[in-house]
N, C-alpha and C positions, 0 to 999 in steps of 0.2 A: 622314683615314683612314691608318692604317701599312699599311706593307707585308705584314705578318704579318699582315693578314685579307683581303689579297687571295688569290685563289685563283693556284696558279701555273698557267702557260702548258702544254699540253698538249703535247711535244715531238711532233715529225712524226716517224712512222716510215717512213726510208728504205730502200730494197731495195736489201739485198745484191749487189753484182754480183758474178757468176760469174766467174772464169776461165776462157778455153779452154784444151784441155789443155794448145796450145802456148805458152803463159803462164806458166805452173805453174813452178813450183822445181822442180831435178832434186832427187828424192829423194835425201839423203844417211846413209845408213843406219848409228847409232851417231854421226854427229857434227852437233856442236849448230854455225847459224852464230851468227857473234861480230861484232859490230860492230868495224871498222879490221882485219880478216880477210880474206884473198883466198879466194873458196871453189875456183873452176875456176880459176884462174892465179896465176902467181906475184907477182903485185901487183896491189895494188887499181884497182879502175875509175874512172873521173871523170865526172860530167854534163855533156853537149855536147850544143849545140842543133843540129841542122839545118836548111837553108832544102831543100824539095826540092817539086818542081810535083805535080799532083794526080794525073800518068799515072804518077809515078817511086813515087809512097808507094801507090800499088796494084798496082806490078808488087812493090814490098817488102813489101806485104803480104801478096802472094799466092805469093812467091817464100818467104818465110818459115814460111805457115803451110801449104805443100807440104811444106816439108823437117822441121817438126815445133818452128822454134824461134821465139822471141821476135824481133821487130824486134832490140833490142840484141843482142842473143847474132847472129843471123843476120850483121849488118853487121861482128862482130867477129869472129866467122871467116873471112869476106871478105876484111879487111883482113890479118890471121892468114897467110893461103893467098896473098895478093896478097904478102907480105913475104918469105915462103917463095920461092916462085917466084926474084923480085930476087934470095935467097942463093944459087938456084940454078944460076941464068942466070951471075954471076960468077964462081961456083968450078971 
């Protein structure tokens, strides 16, 4: 028997996952993003894994989706404001 008289496989349909708002892309109004483009800073981002216990990524989560942003975005302005400070504290 070929293949060509078997019937194909019924692919599974998946659902959608939503995002919540605080997930969402800031709307950027009139500009397209680009791939190897920084959108909110002046240089591109990197992927970095975290180790962090189960009470620290639910106070991050919950600390995050209080203030309205993404895990990443939230922990990067942290870091952002925590750097500030340092510039602060020495000048």
């Amino acid at each position: 028997m070929f293949l060509a008289d078997q019937p194909k496989p019924k692919r599974r349909k998946t659902k959608k996952k939503t995002r919540l708002p605080h997930q969402k892309k800031q709307a950027r109004k009139g500009l397209k993003s680009k791939r190897g483009q920084p959108e909110s800073y002046d240089e591109l981002k990197k992927k970095v894994s975290l180790s962090l216990t189960p009470t620290a990524i639910k106070r991050l989560d919950h600390r995050s989706q209080k203030s309205g942003l993404s895990r990443s975005e939230f922990v990067e302005r942290f870091a952002r404001e925590e750097d500030q400070k340092q510039d602060d504290c020495s000048a």
